[in-house]
N, C-alpha and C positions, 0 to 999 in steps of 0.2 A: 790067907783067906781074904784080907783087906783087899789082896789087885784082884784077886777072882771077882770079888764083888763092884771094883770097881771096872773091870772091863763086861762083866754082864750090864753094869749099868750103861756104859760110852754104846755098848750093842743096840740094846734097846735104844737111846737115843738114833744112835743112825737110822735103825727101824722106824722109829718113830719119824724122822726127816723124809724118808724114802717114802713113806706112806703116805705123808702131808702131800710132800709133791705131786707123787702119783693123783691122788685126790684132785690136786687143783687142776693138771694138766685134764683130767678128766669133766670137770665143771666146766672150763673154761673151754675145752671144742664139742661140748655139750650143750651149751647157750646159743654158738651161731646156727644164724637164722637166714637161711637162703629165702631168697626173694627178688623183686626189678630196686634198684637202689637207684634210679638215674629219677630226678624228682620233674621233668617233664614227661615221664612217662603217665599212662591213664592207668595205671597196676600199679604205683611208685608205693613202695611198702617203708614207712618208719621203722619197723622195728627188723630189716631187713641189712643184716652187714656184709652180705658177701651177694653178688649178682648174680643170679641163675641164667638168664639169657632168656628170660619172659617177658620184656618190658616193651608194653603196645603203647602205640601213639596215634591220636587221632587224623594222622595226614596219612595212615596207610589206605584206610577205606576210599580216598578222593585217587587214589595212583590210579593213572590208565589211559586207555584210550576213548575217547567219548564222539559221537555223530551228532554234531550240533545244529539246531535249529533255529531261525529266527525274523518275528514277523516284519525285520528294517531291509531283509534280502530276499525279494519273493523269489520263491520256489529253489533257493541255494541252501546247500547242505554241505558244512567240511566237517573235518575232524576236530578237536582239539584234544591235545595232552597235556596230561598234569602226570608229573613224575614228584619224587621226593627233593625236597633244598638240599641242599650238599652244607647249608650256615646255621638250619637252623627245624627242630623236630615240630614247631609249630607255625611251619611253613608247607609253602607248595610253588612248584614253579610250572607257569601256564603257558605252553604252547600252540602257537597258530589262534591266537587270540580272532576273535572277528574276523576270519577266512586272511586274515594281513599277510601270510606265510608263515616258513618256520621259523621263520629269524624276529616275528612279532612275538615276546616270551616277556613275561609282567611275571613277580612274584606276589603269591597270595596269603593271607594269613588264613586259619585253620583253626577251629574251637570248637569240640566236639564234631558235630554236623552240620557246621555252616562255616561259610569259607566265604573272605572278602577278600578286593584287589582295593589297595589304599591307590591314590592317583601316581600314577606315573610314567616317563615315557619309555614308549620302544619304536620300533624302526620296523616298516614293512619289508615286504619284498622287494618293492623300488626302490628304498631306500628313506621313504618317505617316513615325519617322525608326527608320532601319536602320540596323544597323553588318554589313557586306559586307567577304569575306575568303576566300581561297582558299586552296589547297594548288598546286604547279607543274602549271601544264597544257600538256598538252603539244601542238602543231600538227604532225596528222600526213597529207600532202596537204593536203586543204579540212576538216577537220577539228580540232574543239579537243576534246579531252577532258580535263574540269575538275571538280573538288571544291569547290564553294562551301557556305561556311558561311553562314548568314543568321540575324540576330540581331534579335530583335522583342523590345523590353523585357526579361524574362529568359529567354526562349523562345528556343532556336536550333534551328536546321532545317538538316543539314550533308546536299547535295545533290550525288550525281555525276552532271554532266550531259555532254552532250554537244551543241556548237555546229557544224552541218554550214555550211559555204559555199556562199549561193546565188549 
């Protein structure tokens, strides 16, 4: 009678382990919490442990191709693009800066709705080397309206243009 009783009891106890576990394993994939986990994003969730593949960022609204305007070039009209940085989510990298070509590309910063060019150089079509700089521009719908400075040797040329979204 003593091992009856003590193997109902060793029983129970297993039971009772199997049960615990079970229990935990079930709390513990019952707390994760899908969500964007990448903390530059503009969704970045704290309480978010595993990554859905939700996570937006403020340099997707400025992508694209834009028809630029500007009253330092009369009556000339190019394009410029702004695609994503490949270093960095609260970046942009700007093509065909000031009609320069495509080989004139400045990277911009990004926050929220307004997007600046800190000063730096690039190289036109001829080869020729510019130092490019902005003042905050601001994206308002499909539109960027921007103050570019352009720097040729001692010569600057400070330009308010305007980039439409096509």
């Amino acid at each position: 009678m003593k091992k009856a009783i003590l193997s109902i009891a060793n029983t129970a106890r297993t039971l009772g382990a199997v049960i615990m576990i079970g229990l935990v394993s079930v709390t513990y994939t019952g707390c994760k919490q899908e969500g964007c986990t990448d903390v530059d994003a503009n969704n970045f969730s704290e309480d978010a442990d595993e990554d859905d593949g939700t996570c937006t960022y403020d340099y997707e609204q400025f992508v694209g191709t834009y028809g630029t305007t500007s009253p330092c070039v009369t009556g000339a009209s190019w394009n410029t693009t702004i695609a994503a940085s490949s270093t960095s989510k609260k970046k942009v990298v700007i093509s065909n800066i000031g009609n320069l070509g495509s080989s004139a590309t400045v990277v911009a910063d990004v926050n929220g709705s307004t997007v600046q060019i800190p000063s730096q150089s690039t190289i036109d079509s001829d080869g020729d080397s510019w130092t490019i700089s902005s003042s905050t521009g601001t994206l308002s719908g499909t539109s960027i309206n921007i103050t570019v400075t352009y720097t040729f040797g001692t010569s600057n040329l400070t330009c308010s243009e305007t980039w439409n979204k096509q």
